[in-house]
C-alpha positions as CSV (number, residue, x, y, z in Angstrom):
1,X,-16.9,-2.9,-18.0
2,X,-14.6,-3.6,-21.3
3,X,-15.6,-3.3,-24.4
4,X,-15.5,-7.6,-24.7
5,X,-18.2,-7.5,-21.8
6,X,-21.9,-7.4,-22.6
7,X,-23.7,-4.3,-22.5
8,X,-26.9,-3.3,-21.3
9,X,-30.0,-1.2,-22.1
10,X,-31.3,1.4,-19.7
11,X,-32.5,0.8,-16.7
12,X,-35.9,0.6,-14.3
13,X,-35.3,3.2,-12.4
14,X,-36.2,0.9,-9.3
15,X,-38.6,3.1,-7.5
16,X,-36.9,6.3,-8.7
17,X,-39.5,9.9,-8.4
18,X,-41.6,11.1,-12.1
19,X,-38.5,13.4,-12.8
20,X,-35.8,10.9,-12.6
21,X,-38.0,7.8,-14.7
22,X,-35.4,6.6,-16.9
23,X,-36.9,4.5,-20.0
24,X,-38.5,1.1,-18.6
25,X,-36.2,-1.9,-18.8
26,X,-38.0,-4.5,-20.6
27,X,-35.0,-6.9,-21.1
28,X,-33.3,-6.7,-17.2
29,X,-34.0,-10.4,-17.3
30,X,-31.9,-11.1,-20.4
31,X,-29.0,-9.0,-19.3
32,X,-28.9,-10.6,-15.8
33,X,-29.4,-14.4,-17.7
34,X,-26.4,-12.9,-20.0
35,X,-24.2,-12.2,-17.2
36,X,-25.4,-14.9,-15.3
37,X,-24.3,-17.0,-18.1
38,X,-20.6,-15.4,-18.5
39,X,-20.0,-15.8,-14.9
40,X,-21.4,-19.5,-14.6
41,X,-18.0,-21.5,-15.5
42,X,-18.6,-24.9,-15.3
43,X,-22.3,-24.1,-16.9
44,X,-23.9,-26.0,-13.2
45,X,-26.7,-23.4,-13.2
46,X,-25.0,-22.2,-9.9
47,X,-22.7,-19.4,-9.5
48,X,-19.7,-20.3,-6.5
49,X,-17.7,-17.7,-4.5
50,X,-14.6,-18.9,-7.1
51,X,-16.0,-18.4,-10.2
52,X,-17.1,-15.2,-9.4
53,X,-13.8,-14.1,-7.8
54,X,-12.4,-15.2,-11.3
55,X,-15.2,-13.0,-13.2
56,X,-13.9,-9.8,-11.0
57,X,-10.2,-10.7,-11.9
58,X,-10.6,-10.5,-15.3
59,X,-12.7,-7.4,-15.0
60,X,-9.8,-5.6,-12.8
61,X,-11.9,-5.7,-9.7
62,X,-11.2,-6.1,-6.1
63,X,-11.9,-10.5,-5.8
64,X,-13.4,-9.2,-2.6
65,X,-16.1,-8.7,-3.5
66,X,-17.0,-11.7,-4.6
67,X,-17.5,-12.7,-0.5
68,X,-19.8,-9.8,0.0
69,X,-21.8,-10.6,-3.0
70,X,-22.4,-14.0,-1.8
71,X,-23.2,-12.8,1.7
72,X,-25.9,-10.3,0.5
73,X,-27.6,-12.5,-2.4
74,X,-27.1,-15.9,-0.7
75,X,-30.6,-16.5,0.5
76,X,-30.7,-20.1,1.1
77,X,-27.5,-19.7,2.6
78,X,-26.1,-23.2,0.8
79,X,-22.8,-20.9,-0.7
80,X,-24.1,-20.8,-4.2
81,X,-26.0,-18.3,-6.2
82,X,-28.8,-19.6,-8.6
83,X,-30.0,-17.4,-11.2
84,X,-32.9,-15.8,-8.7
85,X,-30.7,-14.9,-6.3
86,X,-28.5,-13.5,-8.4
87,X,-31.6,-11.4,-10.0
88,X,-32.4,-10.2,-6.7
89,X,-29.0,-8.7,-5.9
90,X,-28.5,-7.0,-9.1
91,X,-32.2,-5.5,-8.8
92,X,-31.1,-4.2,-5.4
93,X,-27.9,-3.1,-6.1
94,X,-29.2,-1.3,-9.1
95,X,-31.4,1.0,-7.5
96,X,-28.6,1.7,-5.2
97,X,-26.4,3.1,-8.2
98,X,-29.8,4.3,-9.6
99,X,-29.8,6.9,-6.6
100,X,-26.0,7.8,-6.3
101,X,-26.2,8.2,-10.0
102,X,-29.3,11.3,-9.3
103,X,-26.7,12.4,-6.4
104,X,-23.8,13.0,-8.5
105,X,-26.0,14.7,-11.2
106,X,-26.7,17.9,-10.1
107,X,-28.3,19.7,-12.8
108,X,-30.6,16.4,-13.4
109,X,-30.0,16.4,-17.4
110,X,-29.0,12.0,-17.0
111,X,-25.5,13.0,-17.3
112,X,-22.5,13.1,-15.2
113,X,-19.4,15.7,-16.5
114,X,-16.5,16.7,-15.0
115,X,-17.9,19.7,-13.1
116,X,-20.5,18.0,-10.8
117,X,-16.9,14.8,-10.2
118,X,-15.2,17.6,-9.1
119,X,-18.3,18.6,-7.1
120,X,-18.8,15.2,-5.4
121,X,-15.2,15.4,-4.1
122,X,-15.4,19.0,-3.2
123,X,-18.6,18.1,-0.9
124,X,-16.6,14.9,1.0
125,X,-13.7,17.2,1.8
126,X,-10.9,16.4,-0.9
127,X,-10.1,18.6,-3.7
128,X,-9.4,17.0,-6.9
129,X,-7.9,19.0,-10.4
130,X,-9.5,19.4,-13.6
131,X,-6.9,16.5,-15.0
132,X,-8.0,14.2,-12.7
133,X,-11.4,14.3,-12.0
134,X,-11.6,13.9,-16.4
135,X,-9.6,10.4,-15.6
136,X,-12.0,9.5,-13.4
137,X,-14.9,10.5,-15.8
138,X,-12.7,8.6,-19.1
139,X,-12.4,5.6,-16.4
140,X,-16.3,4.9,-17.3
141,X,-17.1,7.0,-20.4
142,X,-18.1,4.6,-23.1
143,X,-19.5,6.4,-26.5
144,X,-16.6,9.5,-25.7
145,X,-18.9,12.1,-25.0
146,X,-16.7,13.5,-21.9
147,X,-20.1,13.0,-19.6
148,X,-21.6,9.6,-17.8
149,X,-25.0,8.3,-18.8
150,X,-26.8,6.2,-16.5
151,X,-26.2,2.9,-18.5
152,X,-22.2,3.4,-18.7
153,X,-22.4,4.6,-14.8
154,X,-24.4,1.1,-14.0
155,X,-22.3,-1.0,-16.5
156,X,-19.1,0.5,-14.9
157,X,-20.3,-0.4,-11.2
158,X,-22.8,-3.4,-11.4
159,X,-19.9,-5.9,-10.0
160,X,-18.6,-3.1,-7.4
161,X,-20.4,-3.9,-4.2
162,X,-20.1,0.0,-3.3
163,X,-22.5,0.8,-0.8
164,X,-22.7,4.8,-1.4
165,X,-20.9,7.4,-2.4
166,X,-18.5,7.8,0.0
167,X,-17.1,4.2,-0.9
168,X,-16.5,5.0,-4.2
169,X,-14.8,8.8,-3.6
170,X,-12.2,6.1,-1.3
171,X,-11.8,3.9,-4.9
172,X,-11.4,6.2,-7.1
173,X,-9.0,8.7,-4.5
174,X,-6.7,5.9,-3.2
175,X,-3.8,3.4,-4.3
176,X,-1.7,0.5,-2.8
177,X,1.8,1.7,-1.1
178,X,3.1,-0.7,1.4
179,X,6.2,-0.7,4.0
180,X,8.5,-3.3,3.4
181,X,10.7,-2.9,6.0
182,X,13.3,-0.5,4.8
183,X,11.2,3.0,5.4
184,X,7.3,3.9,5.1
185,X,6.3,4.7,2.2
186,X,4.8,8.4,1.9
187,X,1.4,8.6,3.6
188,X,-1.6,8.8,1.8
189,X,-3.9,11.7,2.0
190,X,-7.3,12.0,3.7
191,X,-10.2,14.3,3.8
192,X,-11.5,16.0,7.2
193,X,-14.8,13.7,7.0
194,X,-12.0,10.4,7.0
195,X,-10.2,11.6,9.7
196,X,-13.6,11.9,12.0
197,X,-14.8,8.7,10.8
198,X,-11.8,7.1,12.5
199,X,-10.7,5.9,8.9
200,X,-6.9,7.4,9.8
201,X,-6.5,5.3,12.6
202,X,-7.8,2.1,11.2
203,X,-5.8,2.2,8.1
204,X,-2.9,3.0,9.9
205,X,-4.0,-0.1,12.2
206,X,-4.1,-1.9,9.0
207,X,-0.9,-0.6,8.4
208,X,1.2,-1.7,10.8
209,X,-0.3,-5.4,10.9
210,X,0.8,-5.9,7.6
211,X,4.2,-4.6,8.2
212,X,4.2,-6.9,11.4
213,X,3.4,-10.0,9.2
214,X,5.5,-8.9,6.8
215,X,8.4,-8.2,8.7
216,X,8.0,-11.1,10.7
217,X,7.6,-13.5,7.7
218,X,11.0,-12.1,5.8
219,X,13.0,-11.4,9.3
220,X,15.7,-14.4,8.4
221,X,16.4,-12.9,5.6
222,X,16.5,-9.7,7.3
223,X,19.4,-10.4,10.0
224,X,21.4,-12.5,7.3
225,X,21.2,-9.2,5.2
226,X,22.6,-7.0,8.8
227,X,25.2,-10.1,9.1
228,X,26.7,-9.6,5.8
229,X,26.7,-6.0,6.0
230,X,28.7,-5.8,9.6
231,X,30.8,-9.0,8.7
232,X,31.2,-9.3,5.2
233,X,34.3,-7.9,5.1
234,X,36.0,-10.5,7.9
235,X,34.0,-13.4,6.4
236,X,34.8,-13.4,2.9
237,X,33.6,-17.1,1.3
238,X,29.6,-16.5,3.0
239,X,26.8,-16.7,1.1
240,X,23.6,-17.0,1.6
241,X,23.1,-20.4,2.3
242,X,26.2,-20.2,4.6
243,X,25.4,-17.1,6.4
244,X,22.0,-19.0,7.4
245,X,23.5,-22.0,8.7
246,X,25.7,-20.5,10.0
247,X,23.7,-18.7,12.3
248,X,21.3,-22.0,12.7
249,X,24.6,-23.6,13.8
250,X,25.3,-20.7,16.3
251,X,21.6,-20.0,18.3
252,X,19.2,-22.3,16.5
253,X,16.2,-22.1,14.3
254,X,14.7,-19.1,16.9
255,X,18.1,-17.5,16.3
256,X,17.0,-16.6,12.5
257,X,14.3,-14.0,14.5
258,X,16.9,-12.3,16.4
259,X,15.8,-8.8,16.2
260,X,12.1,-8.7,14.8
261,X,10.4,-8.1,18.0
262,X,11.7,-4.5,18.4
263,X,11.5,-4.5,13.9
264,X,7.7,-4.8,15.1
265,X,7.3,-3.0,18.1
266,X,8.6,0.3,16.5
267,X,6.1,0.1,13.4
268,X,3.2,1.4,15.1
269,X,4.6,4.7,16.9
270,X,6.9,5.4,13.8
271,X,3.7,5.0,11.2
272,X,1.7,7.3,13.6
273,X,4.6,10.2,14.1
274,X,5.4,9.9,10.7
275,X,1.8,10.9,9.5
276,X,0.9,13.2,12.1
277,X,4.0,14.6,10.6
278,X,3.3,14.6,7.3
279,X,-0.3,16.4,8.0
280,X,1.5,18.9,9.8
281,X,4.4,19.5,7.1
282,X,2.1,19.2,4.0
283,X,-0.1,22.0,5.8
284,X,2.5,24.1,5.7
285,X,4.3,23.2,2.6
286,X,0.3,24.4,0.7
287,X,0.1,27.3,2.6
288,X,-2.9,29.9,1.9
289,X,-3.1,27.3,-1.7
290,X,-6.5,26.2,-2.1
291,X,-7.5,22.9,-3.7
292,X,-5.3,20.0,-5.4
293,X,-3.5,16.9,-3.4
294,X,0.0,18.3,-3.2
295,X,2.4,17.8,-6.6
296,X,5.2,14.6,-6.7
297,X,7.8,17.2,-5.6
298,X,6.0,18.6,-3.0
299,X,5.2,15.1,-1.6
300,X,8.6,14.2,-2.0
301,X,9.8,16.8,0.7
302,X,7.0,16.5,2.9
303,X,7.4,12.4,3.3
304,X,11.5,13.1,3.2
305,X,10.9,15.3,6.4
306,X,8.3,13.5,7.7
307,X,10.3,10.6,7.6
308,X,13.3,12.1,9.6
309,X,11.1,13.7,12.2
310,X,10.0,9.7,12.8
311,X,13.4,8.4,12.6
312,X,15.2,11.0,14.8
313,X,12.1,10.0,17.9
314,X,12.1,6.5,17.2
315,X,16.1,6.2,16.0
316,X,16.7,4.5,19.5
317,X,15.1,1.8,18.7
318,X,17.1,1.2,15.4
319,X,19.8,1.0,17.1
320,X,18.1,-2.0,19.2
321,X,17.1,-3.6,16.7
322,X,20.7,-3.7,14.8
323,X,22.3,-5.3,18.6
324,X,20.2,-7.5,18.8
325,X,20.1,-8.7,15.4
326,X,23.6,-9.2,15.3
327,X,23.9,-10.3,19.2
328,X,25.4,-13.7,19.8
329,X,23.3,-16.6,22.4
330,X,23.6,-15.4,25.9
331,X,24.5,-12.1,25.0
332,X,21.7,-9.9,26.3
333,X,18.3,-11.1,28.3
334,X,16.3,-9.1,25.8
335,X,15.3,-5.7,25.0
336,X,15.7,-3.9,28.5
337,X,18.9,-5.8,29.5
338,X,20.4,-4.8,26.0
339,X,19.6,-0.7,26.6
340,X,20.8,-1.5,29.9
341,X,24.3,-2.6,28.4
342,X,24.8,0.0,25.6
343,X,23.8,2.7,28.1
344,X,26.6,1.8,30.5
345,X,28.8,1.0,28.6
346,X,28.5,3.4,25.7
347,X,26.8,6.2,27.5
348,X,23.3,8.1,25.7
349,X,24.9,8.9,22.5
350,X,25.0,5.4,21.5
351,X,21.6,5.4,20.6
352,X,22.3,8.0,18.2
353,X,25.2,6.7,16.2
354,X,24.6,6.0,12.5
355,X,22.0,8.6,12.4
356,X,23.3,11.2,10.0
357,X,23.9,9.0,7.2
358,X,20.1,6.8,8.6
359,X,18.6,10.4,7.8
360,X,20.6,11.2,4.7
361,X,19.4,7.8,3.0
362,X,15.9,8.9,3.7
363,X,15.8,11.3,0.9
364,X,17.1,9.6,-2.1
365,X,14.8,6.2,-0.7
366,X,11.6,8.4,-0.6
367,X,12.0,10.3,-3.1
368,X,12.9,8.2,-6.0
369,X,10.5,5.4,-4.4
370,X,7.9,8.2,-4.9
371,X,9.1,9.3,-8.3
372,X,9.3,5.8,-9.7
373,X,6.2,4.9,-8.2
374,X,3.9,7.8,-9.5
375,X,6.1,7.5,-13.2
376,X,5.2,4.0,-13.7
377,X,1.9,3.7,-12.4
378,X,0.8,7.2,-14.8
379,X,3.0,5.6,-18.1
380,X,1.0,2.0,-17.5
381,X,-2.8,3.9,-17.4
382,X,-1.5,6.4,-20.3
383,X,0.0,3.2,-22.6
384,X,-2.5,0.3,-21.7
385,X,-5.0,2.3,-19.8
386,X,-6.3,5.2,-21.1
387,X,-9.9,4.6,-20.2
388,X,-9.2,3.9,-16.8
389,X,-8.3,5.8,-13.4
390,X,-7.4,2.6,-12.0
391,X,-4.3,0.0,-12.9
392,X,-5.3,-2.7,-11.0
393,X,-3.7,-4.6,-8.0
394,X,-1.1,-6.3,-10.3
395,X,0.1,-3.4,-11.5
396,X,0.4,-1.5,-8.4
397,X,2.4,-4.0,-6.9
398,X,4.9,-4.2,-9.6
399,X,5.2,-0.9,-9.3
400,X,5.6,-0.8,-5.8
401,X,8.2,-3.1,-6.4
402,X,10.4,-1.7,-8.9
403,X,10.2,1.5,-7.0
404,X,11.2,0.3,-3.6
405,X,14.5,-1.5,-5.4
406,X,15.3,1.6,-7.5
407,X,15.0,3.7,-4.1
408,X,17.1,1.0,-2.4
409,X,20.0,1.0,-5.0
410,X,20.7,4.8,-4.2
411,X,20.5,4.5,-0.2
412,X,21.9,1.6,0.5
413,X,25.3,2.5,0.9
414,X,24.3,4.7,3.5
415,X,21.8,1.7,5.0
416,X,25.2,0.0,5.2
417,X,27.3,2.8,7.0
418,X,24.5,3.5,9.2
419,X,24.2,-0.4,10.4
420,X,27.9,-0.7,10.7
421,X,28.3,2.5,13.1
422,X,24.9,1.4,15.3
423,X,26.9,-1.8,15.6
424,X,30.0,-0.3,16.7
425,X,30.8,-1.5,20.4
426,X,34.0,-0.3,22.4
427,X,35.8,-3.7,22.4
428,X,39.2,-5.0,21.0
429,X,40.5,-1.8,20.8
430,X,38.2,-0.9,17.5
431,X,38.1,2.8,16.4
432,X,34.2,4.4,16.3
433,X,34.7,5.6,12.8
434,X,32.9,8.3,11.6
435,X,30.2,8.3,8.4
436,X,32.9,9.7,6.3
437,X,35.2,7.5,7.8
438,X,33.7,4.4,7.5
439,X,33.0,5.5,3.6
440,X,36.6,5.7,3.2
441,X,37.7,2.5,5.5
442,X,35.1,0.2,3.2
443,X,36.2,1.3,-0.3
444,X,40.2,1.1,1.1
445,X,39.2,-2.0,2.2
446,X,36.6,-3.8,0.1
447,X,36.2,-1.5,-3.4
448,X,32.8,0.1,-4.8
449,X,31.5,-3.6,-4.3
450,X,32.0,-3.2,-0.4
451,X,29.3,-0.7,-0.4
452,X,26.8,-3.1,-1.8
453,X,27.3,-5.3,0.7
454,X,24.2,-7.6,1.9
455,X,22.5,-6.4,-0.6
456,X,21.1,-9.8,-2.4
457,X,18.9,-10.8,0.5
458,X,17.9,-7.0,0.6
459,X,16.2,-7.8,-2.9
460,X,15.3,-11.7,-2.1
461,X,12.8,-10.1,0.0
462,X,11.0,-7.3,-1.7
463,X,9.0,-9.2,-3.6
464,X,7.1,-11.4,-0.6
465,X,7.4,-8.8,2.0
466,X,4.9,-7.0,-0.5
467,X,3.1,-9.5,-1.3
468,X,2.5,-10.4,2.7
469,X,1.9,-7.3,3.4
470,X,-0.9,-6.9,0.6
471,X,-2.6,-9.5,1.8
472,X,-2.7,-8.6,5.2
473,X,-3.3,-5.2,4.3
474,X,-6.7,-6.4,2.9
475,X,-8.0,-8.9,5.3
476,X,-7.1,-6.1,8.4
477,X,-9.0,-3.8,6.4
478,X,-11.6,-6.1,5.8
479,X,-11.8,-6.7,9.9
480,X,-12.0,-3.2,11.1
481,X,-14.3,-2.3,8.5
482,X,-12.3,-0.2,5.9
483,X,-13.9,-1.1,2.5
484,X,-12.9,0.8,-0.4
């Protein structure tokens, strides 16, 4: 907790063995009335689920929570906490940090340093450096003494609703990168004892969800954004309030969808190949290394090739997507009757066109996406954070933001060639212009600006399509059980 928030005296061990006694707590109950009080807004004598999501907001927590507290410590089941049930949970939930506290603390002198962190993650199967295990110990370490007491460990937790151990190795280990659309971001990593738990597979569930809902939710602007960048140049005075009628006017309301059902369809096998991928590259990218997640750099070319080895399996589909995006009413049935057309038509290497310059504009996306990200994120905790392993959501998701436009600046002009040749057809006598062709033919044609095409509702969306897909994220997470 901050240094505003009230502090408390050590504990009562709550049941703890003759070695582990801590001093007796002889004031628990004016601590809990103190909190009590803080969290009690409108001063009721009841505590509801909103005032304590607003006490876990302004402590940087997870608002969550706030629903599990409820459920554990709601006895009378009416939705509000009095102070004795609020007594009650803290008592209990003490004396589970009491005993994860005596877990962590090998050598049993009631302190936690950096050794026995890096321990702890060492026995769950992820390896942690020196540098960041001693965030994760500053994250909590009150009087600067470089090691944990049991008061700062119970002061720093008391609002978590961590379970064990395990829950907390997830907190401290992982952050918030979302896919909004354009590419994945790079996976996250995950420990032997995740994988067999089935975590994988459930986040990735969780995963692709929110990029379903999110998708879904910002697909209008989506198509206008493939509209301008085929059209633009033949349909100089649009906008985007023009380009949207205008396609109203053409197919309807429905028509503003044209396109996301294969956009969601191909989430799920392209988040899957992508990380089996990424486990498969990053393994051999560490080698015979032991220890330490792998560096910025290194996790830049391992999501880079990761990401092409998804696009070039699921790269047919892209090409879908982009027909029938741009496909007028009537034009094609649906998915099957479109591949049906471009394959007669266009013959097998159709699906294919627009990939070189697809696969190109994966490197400068991921990597500076990455780069920006991990910058940002380390520059907030080092400037406003320094006593904390952990930004907050806010901060994350700026982050995520600025670093998905800054990645988006440098590839879009190759977003652009690559949507222009997957919509290349063999009608009115058009020529199938190469990637270096259709550089040259836009810049002739249009200028530098040309390039940039479509690019305003590319940026109208960022913002909600990560905001969507946070939310999601959490509730699917929340429903299959991932709680971290």
């Amino acid at each position: 907790m901050g240094e505003d928030k009230v502090r408390f005296s050590a504990p009562t061990p709550c049941g703890g063995s003759d070695d582990t006694v801590a001093i007796a707590d002889t004031d628990h109950e004016l601590r809990y009335a103190e909190l009590f009080r803080q969290l009690d807004l409108n001063k009721d004598g009841k505590v509801d689920i909103s005032e304590l999501r607003t006490a876990l907001a302004a402590r940087g927590l997870h608002q969550g929570g706030a629903e599990e507290i409820v459920l554990e410590s709601d006895i009378n089941q009416d939705g509000l906490l009095d102070f004795q049930e609020f007594s009650q949970y803290l008592q209990a939930h003490e004396k589970r940090l009491w005993f994860m506290f005596h877990s962590v603390d090998r050598n049993k002198d009631g302190r936690i340093d950096v050794g026995e962190i890096q321990h702890l993650f060492h026995k769950l199967g992820v390896a942690v450096t020196l540098e960041q295990a001693s965030r994760i110990l500053k994250s909590m370490d009150r009087d600067g003494t470089m090691t944990i007491s049991w008061t700062e460990w119970r002061d720093h937790f008391l609002l978590n609703t961590f379970r064990n151990m395990e829950e907390i190795v997830l907190y401290w280990k992982h952050s918030h990168m979302f896919d909004i659309g354009e590419h994945l971001t790079v996976p996250d990593e995950f420990s032997e004892q995740e994988r067999r738990s089935g975590l994988v597979w459930r986040q990735l569930v969780a995963g692709a969800v929110a990029g379903a809902v999110s998708r879904t939710g910002t697909a209008p602007l989506d198509r206008l954004k493939v509209f301008l960048q085929v059209h633009g140049s033949t349909a100089r005075g649009i906008n985007l309030w023009s380009g949207l009628r205008g396609m109203v006017r053409e197919g309807g309301l429905t028509s503003l969808w044209r396109g996301n059902g294969i956009n969601v369809l191909k989430i799920a096998p392209e988040s899957a190949i992508k990380f089996m991928a990424y486990e498969q590259i990053k393994w051999l990218i560490r080698g015979s290394r032991e220890g330490g997640s792998l560096r910025v750099q290194e996790r830049f070319i391992a999501g880079s090739l990761a990401g092409a080895t998804a696009q070039t399996i699921i790269y047919p589909m892209e090409v879908l997507k982009t027909r029938l995006t741009l496909r007028k009413t009537g034009q094609y049935s649906g998915m099957a009757d479109c591949a049906k057309q471009i394959l007669k038509t266009e013959g097998v290497r159709a699906f294919y066109r627009g990939y070189l310059p697809n696969t190109l504009g994966i490197i400068p996306y991921a990597g500076i996406d990455l780069a920006v990200y991990e910058t940002l994120k380390n520059a907030w905790l080092q400037t406003y954070c320094v006593d904390s392993a952990d930004p907050g959501v806010l901060v994350l998701l700026g982050c995520g933001t600025v670093s998905s436009t800054c990645g988006q600046l440098a590839s879009y002009p190759l977003a652009l060639i690559r949507t222009r040749m997957q919509a290349q057809a063999t009608t009115e006598g058009k020529p199938k212009l190469s990637m270096m062709g259709q550089f040259k033919y836009i810049i002739s044609q249009e200028g530098l600006p040309g390039l940039y095409r479509g690019i305003t509702p590319n940026f109208l969306k960022v913002i909600p399509a990560v905001s969507i897909s946070y939310v999601v994220y959490e509730h699917m997470k929340k429903i299959l059980g991932v709680g971290y």
